[in-house]
Residue frames relative to the residue before (quaternion, step in Angstrom):
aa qw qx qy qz dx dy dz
X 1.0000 0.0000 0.0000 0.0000 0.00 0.00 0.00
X 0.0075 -0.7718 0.6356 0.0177 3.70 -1.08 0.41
X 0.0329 -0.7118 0.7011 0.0272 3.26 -1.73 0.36
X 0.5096 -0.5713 0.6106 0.2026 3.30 -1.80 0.69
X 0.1797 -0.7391 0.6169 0.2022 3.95 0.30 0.91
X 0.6940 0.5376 -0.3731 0.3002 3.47 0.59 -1.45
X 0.5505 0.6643 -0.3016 0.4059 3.58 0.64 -0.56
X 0.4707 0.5963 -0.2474 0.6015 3.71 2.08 -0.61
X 0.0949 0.6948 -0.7112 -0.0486 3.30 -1.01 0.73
X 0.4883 -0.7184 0.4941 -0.0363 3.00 -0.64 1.88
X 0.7634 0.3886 -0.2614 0.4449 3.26 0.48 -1.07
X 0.4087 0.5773 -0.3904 0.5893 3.56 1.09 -1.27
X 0.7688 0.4376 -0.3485 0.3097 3.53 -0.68 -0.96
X 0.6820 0.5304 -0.0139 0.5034 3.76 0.64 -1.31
X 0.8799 -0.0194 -0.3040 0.3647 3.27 0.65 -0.62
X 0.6300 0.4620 -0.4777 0.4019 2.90 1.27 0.99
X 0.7550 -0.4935 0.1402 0.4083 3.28 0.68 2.03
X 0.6072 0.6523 -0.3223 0.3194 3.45 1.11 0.07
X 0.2364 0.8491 -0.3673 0.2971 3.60 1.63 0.10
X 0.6694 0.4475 -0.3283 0.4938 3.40 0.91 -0.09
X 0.4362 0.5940 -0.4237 0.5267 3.78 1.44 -0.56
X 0.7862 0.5628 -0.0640 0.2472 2.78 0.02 -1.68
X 0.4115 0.5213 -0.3292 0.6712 3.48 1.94 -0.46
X 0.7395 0.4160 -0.2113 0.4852 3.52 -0.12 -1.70
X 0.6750 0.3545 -0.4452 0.4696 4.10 0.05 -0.66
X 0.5754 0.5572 -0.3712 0.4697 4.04 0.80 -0.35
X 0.7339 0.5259 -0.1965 0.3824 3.09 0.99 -1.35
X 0.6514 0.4979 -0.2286 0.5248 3.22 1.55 -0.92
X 0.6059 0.5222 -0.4156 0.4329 3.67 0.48 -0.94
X 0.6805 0.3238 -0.3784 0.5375 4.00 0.65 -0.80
X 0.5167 0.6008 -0.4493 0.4125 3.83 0.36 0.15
X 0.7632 0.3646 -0.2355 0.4787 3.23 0.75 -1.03
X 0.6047 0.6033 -0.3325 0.3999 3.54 0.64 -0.79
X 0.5925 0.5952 -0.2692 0.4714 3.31 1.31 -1.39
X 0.5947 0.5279 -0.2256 0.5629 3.94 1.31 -1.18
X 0.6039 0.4915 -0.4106 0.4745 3.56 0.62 -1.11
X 0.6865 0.5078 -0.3395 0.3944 3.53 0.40 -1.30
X 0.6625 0.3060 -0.3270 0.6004 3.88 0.40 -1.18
X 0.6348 0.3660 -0.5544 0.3948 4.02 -0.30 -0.15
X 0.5333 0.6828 -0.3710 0.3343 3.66 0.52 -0.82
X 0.7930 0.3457 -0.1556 0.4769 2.60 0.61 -1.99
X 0.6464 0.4360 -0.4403 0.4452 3.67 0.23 -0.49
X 0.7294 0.3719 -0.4804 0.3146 3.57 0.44 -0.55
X 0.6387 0.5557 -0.2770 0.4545 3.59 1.29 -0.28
X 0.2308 -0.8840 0.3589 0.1908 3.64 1.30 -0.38
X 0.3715 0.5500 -0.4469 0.5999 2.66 1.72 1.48
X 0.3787 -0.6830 0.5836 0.2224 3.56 -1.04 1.53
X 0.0896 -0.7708 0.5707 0.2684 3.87 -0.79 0.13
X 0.3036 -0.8079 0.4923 0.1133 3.52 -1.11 0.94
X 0.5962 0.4999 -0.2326 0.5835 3.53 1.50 -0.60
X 0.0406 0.7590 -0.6423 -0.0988 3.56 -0.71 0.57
X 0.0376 -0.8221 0.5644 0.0642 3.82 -0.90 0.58
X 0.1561 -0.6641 0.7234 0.1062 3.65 -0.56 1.24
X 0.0296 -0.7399 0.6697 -0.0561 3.39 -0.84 1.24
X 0.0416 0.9360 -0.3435 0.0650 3.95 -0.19 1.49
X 0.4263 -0.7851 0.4484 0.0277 3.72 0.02 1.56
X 0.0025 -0.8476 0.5207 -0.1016 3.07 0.33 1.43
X 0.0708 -0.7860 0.5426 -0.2877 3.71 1.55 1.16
X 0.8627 0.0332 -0.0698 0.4999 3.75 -0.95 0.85
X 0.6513 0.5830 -0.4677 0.1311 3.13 0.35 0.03
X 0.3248 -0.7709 0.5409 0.0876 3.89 -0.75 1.06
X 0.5644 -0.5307 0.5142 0.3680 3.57 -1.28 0.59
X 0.5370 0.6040 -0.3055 0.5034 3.75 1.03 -1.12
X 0.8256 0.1348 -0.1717 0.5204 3.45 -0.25 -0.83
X 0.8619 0.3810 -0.2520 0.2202 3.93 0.54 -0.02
X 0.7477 0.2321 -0.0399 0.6209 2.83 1.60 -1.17
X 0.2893 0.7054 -0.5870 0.2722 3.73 0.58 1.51
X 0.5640 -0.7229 0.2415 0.3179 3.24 -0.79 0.76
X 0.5268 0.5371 -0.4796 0.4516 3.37 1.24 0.66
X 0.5001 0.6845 -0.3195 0.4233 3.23 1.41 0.08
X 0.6301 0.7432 -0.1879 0.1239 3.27 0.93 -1.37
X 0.5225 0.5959 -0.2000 0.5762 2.94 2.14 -1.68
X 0.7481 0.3762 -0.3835 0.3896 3.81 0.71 -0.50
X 0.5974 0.5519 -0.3612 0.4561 3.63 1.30 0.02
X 0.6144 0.3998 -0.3921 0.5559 3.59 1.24 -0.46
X 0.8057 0.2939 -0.3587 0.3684 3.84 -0.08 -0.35
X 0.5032 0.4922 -0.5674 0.4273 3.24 1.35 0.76
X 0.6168 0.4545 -0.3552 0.5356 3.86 1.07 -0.43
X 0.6313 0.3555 -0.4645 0.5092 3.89 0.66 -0.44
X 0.6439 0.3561 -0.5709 0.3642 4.12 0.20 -0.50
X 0.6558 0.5437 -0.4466 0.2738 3.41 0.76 -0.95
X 0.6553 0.4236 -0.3055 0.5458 3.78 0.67 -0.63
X 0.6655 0.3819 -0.4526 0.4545 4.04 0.40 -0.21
X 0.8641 0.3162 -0.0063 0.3916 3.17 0.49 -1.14
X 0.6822 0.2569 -0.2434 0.6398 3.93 1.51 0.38
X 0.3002 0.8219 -0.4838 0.0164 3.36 0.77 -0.73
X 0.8378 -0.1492 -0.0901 0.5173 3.86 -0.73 1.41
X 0.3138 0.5876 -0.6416 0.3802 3.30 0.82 0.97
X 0.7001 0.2530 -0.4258 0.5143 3.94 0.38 0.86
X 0.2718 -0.6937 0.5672 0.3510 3.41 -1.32 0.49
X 0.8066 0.0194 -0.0604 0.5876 3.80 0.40 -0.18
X 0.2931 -0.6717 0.6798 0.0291 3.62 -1.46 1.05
X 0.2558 -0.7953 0.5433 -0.0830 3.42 -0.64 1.24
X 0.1958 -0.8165 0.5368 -0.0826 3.09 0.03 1.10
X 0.1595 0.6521 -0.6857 0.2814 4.70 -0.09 1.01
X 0.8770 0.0166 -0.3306 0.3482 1.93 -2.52 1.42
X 0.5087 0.6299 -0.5530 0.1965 4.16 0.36 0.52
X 0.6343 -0.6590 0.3803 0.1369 2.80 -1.36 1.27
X 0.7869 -0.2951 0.3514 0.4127 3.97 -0.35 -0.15
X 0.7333 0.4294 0.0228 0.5266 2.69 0.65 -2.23
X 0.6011 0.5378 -0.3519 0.4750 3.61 1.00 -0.49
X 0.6104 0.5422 -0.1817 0.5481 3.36 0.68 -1.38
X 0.7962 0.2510 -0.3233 0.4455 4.17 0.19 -0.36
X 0.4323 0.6202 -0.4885 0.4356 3.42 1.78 -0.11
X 0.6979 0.6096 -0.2474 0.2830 3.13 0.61 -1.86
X 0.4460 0.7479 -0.2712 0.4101 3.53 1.57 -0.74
X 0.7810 0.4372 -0.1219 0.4289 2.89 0.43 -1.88
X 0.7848 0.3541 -0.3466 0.3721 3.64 0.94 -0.73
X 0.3738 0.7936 -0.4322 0.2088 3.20 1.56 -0.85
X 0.7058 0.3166 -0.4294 0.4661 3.83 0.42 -0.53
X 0.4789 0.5258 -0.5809 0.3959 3.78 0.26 0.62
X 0.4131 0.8164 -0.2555 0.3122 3.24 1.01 -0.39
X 0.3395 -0.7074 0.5550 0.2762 3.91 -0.37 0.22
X 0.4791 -0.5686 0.4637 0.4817 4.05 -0.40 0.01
X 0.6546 0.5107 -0.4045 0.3834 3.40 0.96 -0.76
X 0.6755 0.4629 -0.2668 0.5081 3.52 0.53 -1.30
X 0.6551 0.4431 -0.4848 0.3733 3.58 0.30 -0.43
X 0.6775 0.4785 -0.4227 0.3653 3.79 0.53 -1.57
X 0.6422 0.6012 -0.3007 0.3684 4.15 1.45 -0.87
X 0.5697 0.5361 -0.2948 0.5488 3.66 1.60 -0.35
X 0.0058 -0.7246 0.6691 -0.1646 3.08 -1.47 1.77
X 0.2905 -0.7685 0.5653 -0.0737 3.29 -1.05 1.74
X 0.3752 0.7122 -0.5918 0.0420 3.13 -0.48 0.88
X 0.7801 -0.4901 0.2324 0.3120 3.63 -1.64 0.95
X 0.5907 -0.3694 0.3941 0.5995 3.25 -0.99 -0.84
X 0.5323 0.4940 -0.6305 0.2741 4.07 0.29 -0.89
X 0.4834 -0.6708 0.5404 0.1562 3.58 -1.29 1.45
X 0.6139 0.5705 -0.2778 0.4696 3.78 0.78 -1.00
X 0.6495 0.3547 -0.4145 0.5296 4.14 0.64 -0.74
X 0.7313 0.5803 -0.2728 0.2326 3.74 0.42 -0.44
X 0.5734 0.5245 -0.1718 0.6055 2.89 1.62 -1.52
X 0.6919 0.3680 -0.4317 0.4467 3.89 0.56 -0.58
X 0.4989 0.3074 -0.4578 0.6686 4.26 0.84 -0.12
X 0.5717 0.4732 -0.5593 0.3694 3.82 -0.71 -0.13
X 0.7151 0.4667 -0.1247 0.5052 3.44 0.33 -1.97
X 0.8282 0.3788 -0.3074 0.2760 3.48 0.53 -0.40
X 0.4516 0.5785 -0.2673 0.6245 3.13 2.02 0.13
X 0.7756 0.3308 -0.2143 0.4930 3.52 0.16 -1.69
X 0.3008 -0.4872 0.7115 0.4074 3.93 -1.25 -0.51
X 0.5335 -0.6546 0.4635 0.2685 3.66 -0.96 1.37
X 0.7826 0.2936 -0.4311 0.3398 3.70 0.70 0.01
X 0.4710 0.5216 -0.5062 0.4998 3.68 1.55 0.76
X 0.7239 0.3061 -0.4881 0.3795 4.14 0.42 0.84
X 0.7262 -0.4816 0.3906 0.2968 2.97 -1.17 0.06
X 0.6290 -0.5372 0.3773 0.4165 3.72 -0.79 -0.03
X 0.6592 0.5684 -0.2588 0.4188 3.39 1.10 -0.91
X 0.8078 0.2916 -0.1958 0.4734 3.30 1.23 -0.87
X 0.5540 -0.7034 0.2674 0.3561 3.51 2.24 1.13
X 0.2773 0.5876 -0.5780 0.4936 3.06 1.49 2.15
X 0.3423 -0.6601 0.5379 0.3971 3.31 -1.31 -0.72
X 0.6812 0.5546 -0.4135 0.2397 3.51 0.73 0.12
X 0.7488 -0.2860 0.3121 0.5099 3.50 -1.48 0.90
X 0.2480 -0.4655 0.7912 0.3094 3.36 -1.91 -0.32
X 0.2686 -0.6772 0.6790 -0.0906 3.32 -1.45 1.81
X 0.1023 0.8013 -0.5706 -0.1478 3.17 -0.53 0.67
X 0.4558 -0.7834 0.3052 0.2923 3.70 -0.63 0.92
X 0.2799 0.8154 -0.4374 -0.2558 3.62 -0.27 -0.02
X 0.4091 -0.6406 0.6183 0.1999 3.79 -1.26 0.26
X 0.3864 -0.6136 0.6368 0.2621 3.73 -1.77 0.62
C-alpha cells in the first residue's frame, strides 16, 4: 500500500479544530488498505505474507506538517500504529523526505517499537537511491511510474 502524506495538510487540518478527522481519516486510510490487501488476496487466491507500507512524502513542508500543533497528530499516528497494527508491515519506506523530515523522524523514532523501527527506511529526495531499493523489492511492472514502475495506477474497489 502507499500514500502521498505530502498531499496532507496537517496544519490546515488542526488549526482549524479539525485534528480529530484527521486522526480518524489516517486511521481509516490504513483500514482500508489493510481490506484492499485481504480482498486482493482472496480475489487472487494468493495468501500475502510480506506487507510493505511504501510512503511519498512529495510536498511535504515543515509549515504545513511539522508545526507543533501538529505533532500530537504524528505521535498517535505512530502510537495507533504500534497499539493497534503492530508488525503487520514488513518494511516502511519512507521517499522524497526532506531534511527537515529526516530530523523530525529522529525525534519520534523512540516511540517506535524495536521491531517497527529496524523495518523503517528514509530516504531523501535523490530519486535513483530509492528506485534502486524499490526495484529491488517490487518487479518494475508491479509500481507505478511515480515510484519508477511501469504499471497503470489500479485503483481497487470492493461492494
Amino acid at each position: 500500500m502507499s500514500t502521498v502524506i505530502g498531499r496532507i495538510d496537517f496544519r490546515k487540518h488542526v488549526l482549524n479544530g479539525k485534528k480529530d478527522e484527521l486522526d480518524r481519516y489516517i486511521l481509516y486510510c490504513y483500514e482500508r488498505s489493510l481490506y484492499n490487501i485481504h480482498h486482493v488476496s482472496k480475489l487472487s487466491g494468493k495468501e500475502f505474507v510480506d506487507g510493505y507500507l511504501l510512503l511519498n512524502l512529495f510536498g511535504y513542508t515543515p509549515q504545513r506538517h511539522a508545526c507543533l500543533a501538529c505533532m500530537p497528530s504524528w505521535v498517535k499516528l505512530i502510537q495507533n500504529y504500534e497499539r493497534h497494527y503492530p508488525q503487520s508491515v514488513t518494511r516502511i519506506i519512507m521517499i522524497n523526505t526532506p531534511k527537515i523530515f529526516q530530523q523530525l523522524f529522529q525525534i519520534l523514532k523512540p516511540l517506535l517499537t524495536p521491531h517497527t523501527a529496524k523495518a523503517v527506511r528514509v530516504y531523501d529526495v535523490n530519486k535513483e537511491e530509492w528506485k534502486r531499493e524499490l526495484l529491488r523489492i517490487f518487479p518494475e511492472n508491479n509500481l507505478p511510474p511515480e515510484f519508477g514502475g511501469t504499471r497503470p495506477h489500479v485503483r481497487v474497489t470492493t461492494k
